[in-house]
C-alpha positions as CSV (number, residue, x, y, z in Angstrom):
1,X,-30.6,-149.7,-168.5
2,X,-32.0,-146.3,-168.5
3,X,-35.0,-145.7,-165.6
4,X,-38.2,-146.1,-167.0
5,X,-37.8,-148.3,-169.8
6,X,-39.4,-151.5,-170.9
7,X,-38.9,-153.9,-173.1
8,X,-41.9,-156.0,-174.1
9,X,-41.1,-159.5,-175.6
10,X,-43.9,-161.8,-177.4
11,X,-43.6,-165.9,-177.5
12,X,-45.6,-168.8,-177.7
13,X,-44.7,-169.1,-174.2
14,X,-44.4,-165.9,-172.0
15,X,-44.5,-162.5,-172.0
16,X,-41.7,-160.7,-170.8
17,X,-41.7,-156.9,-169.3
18,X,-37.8,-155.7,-168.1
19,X,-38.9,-152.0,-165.6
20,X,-36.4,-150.6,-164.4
21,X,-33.9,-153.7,-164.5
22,X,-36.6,-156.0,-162.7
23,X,-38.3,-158.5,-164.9
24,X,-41.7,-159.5,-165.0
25,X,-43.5,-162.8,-166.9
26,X,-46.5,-163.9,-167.5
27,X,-46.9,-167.4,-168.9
28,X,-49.4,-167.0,-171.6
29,X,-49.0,-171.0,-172.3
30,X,-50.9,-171.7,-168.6
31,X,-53.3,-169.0,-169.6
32,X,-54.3,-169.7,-173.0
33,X,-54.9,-173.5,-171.9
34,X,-57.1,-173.1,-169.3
35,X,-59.1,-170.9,-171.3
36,X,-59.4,-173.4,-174.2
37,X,-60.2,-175.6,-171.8
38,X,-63.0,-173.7,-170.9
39,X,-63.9,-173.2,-174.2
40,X,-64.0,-177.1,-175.5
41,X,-65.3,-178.1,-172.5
42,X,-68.2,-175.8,-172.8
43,X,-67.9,-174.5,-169.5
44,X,-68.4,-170.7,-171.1
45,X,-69.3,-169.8,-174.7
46,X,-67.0,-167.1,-174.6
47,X,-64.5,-165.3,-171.8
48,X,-62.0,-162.3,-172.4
49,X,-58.8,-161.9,-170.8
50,X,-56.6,-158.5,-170.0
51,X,-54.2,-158.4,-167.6
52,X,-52.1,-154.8,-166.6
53,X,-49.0,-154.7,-164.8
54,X,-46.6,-152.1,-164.1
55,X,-49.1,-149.4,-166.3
56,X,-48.8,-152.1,-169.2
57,X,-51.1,-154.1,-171.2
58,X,-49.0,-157.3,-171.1
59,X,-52.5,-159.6,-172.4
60,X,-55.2,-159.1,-173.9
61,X,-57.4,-161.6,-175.9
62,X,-61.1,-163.0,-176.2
63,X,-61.6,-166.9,-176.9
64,X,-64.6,-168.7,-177.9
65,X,-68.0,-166.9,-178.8
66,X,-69.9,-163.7,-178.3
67,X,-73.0,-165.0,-180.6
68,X,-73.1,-168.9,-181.0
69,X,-75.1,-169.0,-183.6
70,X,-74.0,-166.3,-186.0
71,X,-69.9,-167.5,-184.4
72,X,-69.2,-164.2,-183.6
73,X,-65.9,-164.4,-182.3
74,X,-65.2,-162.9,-178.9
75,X,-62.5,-159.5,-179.3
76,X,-61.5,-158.2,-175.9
77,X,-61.3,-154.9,-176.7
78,X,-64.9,-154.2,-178.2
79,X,-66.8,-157.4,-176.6
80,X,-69.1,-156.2,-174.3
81,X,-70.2,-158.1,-171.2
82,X,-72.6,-157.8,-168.7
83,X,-70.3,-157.0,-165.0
84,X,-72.6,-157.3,-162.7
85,X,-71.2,-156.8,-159.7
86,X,-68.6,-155.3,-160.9
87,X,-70.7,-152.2,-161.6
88,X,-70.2,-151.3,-157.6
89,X,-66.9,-150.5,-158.2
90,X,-67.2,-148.1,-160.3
91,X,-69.9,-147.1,-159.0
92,X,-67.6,-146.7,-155.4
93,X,-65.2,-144.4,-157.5
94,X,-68.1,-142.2,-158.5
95,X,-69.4,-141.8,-154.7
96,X,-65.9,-141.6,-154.3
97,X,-65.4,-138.4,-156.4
98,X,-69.0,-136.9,-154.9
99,X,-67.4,-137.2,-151.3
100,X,-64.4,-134.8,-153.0
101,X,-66.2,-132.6,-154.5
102,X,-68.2,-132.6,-150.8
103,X,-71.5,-133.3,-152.3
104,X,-71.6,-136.4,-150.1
105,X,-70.2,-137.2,-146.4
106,X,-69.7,-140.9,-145.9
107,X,-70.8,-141.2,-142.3
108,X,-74.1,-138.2,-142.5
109,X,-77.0,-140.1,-142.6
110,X,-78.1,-142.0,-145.3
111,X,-81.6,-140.5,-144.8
112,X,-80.2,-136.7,-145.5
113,X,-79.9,-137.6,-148.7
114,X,-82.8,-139.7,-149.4
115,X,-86.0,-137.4,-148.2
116,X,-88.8,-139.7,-149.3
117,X,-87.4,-143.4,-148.4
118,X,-89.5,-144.7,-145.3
119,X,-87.2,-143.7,-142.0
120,X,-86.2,-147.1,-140.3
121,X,-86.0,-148.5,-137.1
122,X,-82.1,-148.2,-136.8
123,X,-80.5,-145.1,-138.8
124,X,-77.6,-146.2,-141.3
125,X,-75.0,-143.9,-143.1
126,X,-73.9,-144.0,-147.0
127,X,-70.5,-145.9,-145.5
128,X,-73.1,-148.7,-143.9
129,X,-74.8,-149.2,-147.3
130,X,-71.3,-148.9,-149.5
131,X,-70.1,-151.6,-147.1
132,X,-73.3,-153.9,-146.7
133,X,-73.5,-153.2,-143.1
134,X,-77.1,-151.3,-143.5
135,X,-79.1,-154.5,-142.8
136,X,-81.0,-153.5,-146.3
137,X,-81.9,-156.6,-147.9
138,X,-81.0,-158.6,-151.3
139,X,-83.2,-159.7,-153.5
140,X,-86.4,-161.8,-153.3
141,X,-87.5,-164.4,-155.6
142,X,-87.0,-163.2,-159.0
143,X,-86.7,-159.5,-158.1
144,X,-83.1,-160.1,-160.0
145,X,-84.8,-161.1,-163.1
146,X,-87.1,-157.9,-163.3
147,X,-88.4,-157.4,-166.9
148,X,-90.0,-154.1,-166.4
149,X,-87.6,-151.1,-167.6
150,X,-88.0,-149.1,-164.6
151,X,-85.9,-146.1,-163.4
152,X,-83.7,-145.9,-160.3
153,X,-86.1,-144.7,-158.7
154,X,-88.8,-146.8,-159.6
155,X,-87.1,-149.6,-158.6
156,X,-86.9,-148.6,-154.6
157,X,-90.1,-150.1,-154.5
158,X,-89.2,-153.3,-154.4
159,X,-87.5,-152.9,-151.2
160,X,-88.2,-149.7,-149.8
161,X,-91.2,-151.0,-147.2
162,X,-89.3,-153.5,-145.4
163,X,-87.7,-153.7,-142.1
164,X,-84.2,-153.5,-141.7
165,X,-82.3,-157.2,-141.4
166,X,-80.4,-155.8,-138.4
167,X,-79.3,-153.3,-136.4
168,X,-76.5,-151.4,-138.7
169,X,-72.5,-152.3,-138.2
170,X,-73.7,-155.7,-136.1
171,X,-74.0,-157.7,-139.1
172,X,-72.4,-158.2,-142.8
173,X,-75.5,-158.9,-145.8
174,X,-74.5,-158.0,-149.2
175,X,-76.6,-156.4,-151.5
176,X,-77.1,-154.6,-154.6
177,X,-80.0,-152.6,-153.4
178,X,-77.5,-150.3,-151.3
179,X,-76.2,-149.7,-154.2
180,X,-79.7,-147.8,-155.5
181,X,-79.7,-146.2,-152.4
182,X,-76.3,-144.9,-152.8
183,X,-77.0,-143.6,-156.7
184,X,-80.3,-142.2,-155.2
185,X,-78.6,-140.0,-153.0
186,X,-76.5,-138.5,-155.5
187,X,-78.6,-137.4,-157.7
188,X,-80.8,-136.1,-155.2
189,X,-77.3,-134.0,-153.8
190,X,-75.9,-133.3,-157.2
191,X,-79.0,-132.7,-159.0
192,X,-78.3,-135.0,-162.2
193,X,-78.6,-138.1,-163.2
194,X,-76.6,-140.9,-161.9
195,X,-76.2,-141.9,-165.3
196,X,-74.7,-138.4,-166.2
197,X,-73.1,-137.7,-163.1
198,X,-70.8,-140.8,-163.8
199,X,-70.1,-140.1,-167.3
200,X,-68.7,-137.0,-166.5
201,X,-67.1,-137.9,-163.1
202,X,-65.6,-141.5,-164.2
203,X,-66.0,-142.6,-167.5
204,X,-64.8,-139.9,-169.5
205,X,-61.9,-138.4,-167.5
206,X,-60.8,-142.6,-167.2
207,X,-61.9,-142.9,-170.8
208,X,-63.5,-145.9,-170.2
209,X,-65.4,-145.5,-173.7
210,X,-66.6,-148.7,-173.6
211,X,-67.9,-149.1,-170.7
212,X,-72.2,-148.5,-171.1
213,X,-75.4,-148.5,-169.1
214,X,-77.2,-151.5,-170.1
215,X,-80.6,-150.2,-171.7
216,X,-81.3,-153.1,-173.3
217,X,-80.5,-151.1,-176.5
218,X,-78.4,-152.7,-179.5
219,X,-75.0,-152.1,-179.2
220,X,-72.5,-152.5,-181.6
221,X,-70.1,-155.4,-180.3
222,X,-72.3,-156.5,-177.6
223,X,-72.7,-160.2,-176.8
224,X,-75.9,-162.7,-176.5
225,X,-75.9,-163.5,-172.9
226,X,-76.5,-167.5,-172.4
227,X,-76.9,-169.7,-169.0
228,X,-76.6,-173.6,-169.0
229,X,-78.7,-174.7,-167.0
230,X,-77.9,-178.1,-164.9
231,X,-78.4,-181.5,-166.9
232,X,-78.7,-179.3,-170.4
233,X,-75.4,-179.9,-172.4
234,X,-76.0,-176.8,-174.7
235,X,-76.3,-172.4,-173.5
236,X,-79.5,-171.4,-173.8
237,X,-80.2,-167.2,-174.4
238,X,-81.5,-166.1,-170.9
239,X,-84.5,-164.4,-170.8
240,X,-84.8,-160.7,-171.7
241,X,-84.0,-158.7,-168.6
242,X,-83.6,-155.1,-167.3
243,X,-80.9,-153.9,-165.1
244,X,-81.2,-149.9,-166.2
245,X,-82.7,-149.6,-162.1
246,X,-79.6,-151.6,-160.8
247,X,-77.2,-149.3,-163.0
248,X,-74.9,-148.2,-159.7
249,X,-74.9,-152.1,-158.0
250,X,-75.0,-154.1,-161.6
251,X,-76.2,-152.3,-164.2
252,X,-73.1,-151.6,-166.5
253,X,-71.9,-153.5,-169.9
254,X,-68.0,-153.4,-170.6
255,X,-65.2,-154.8,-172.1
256,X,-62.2,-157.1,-170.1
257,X,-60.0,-154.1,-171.3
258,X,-61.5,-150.9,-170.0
259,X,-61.8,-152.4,-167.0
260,X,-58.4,-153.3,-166.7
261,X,-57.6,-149.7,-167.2
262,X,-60.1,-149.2,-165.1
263,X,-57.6,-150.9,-162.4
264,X,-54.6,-149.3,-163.8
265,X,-56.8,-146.0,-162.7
266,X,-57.1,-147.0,-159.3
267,X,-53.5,-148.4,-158.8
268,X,-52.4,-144.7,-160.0
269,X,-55.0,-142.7,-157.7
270,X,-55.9,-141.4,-161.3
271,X,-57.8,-138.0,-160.8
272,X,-59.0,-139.3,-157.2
273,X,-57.7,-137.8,-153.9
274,X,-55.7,-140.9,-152.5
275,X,-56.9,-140.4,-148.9
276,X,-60.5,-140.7,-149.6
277,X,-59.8,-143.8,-151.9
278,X,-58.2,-145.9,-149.8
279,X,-61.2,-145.5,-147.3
280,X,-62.8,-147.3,-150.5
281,X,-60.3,-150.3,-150.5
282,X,-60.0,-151.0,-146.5
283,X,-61.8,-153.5,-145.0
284,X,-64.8,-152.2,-142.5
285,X,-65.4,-153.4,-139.1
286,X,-68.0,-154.9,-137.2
287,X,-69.0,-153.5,-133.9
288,X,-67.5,-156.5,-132.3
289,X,-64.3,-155.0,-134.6
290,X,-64.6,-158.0,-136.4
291,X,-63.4,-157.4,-140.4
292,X,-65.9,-157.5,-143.0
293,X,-63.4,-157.7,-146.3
294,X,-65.2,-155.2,-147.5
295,X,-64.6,-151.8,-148.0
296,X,-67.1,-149.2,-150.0
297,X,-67.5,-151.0,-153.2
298,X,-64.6,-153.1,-153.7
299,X,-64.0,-157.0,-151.8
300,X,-60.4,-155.8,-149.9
301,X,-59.5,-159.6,-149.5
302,X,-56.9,-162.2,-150.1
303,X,-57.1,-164.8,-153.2
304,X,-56.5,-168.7,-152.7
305,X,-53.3,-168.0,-152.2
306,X,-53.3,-165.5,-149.4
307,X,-52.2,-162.9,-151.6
308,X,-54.1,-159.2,-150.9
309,X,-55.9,-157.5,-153.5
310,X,-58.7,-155.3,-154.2
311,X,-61.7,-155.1,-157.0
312,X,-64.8,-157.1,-157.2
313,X,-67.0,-160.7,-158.8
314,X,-69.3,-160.3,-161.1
315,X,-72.3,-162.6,-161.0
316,X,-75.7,-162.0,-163.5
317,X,-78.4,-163.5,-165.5
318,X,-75.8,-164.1,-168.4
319,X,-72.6,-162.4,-167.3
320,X,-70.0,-163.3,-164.7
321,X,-66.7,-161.7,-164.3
322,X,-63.3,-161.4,-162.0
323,X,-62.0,-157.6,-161.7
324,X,-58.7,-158.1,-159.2
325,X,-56.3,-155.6,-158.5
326,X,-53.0,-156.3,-156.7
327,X,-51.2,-153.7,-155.4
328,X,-48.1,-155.0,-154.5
329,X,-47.4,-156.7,-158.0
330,X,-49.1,-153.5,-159.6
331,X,-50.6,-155.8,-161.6
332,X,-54.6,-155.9,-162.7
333,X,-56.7,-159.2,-164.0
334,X,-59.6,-159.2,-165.6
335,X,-61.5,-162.5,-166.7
336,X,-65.3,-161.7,-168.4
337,X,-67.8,-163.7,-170.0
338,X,-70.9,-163.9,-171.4
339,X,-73.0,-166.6,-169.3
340,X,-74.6,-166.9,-165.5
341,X,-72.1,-168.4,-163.1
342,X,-70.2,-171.6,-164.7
343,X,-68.7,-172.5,-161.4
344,X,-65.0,-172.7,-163.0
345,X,-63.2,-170.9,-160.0
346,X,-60.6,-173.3,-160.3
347,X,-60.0,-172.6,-163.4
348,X,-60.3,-169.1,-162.9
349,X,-57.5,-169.5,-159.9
350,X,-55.0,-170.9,-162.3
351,X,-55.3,-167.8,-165.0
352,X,-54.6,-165.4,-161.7
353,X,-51.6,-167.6,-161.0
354,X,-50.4,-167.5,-164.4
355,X,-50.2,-164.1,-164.1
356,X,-49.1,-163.6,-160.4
357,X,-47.0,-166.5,-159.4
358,X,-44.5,-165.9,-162.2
């Protein structure tokens, strides 16, 4: 067999991918069940699945609803989510590419970049707040419910009088609020928009054309976002929300497939000097040299099964979301949908087996 090519077999049963003589499965039976399950069980209204290996789409396919009420069927290649969480990811590869082009150094301090947020107690670098090692806080209250549309900016005042939890590097807190630090600082060093500066930097050389900052505009293809709240047996549309100030820590909408490309992007080094990226996906230390799991944006861990990858959760008002990339199988799973946390992990676990175990 000639080096290079694939053969890509469809069944009922498993997909099949023959590179280079080695074969590769994925049992789509496993998958598909547990995300009917889901489904029937109403556990989720609606999740999307897209799983890359070896540079391959291999699956791809939405189940149960983007809009309840009108049954708008989820489609995993237009269906966008909220990703939460996810956003700092991409949002890493776009600091990522600022460090490159030597618009940002990762260990300057944080404060060079950000003239008019209140000096601290402890100094911190952009590495510290990519890595929630700053001591910058999370959220109070309903801060993560925030129904103003304010700009990035704007929303430092929610955070930017308080003391620092600790002393930088002695202490792990995660954060989105970092996050607006870190999209502060590039415009004020690239002198543009975060929002622009990311479209030209990530999302159109990935050509991730479906990936959006959430303006709370209409979108074509976008979903109703629902909770279930505990003792209620039906979703419930959650409140109307903006993240627009959040963009670079959880801002962004997207489909289960762009992101997976997304992954296959980063499993490539596509249009990203290697060296400074895989600063992005190793685990920081402590002071005590103690690992975080954390790199700059992306969770550098292992899975229930001890098995190392890279990406990022998502967790929202109306989104959640699994982006995992494992480098040693080159293979990339995402699993979005369009509800607040249903505590399925389990679940989850077994679609990521699906794919990985065989």
């Amino acid at each position: 067999m000639g080096k290079g090519f694939r053969i890509v077999l469809f069944s009922t049963l498993l997909v099949f991918q023959i590179v280079s003589g080695q074969e590769f499965r994925i049992n789509t039976k496993k998958i598909e069940r547990q995300a009917r399950k889901l489904i029937s069980r109403k556990k989720v209204p609606g999740l999307s699945i897209s799983v890359i290996r070896n540079d391959s789409l291999m699956f791809s396919k939405g189940y149960g609803y983007a809009d309840l009420e009108n049954k708008v069927l989820i489609n995993s290649r237009e269906t966008l989510f909220r990703i939460a969480s996810i956003s700092k990811s991409l949002s890493a590869y776009g600091l990522a590419k600022a460090v490159e082009q030597n618009y940002i150094n990762l260990d300057t301090t944080a404060f060079a970049y950000l003239p008019n947020f209140p000096q601290k107690k402890y100094d911190f670098t952009i590495r510290d707040l990519g890595g929630h090692l700053s001591g910058i806080r999370s959220y109070k209250g309903n801060e993560f419910k925030n129904s103003e549309n304010l700009s990035i900016r704007e929303g430092l005042e929610f955070f930017k009088s308080d003391s620092l939890l600790f002393e930088p590097r002695t202490d792990y807190a995660y954060t989105s609020y970092g996050w607006n630090l870190i999209s502060m600082a590039i415009e004020n060093a690239v002198k543009t928009s975060f929002e622009d500066f990311m479209k030209k930097n990530v999302l159109n050389p990935l050509s991730l054309k479906q990936t959006i900052a959430d303006k709370n505009e209409y979108i074509k293809g976008k979903a109703i976002f629902y909770s279930k709240p505990k003792l209620r047996r039906k979703f419930h549309e959650v409140e109307e929300v903006h993240n627009y100030f959040k963009l670079a820590g959880g801002g962004y909408l997207s489909t289960s497939e762009d992101i997976a490309n997304f992954g296959k992007a980063l499993l490539n080094y596509r249009k990203i000097d290697s060296t400074i990226f895989n600063e992005f996906i190793t685990s920081q230390t402590l002071n005590d040299n103690s690992k975080t799991y954390y790199g700059i944006g992306f969770q550098t861990s292992f899975d229930h099964k001890n098995r190392p990858y890279f990406g990022h959760f998502g967790s929202g008002l109306g989104g959640y979301g699994l982006f995992y990339v494992y480098p040693q199988q080159k293979t990339v799973i995402v699993i979005l949908m369009n509800c607040s946390d249903p505590k399925q992990q389990k679940r989850f676990n077994k679609i990521i087996d699906a794919v990985v175990d065989e």
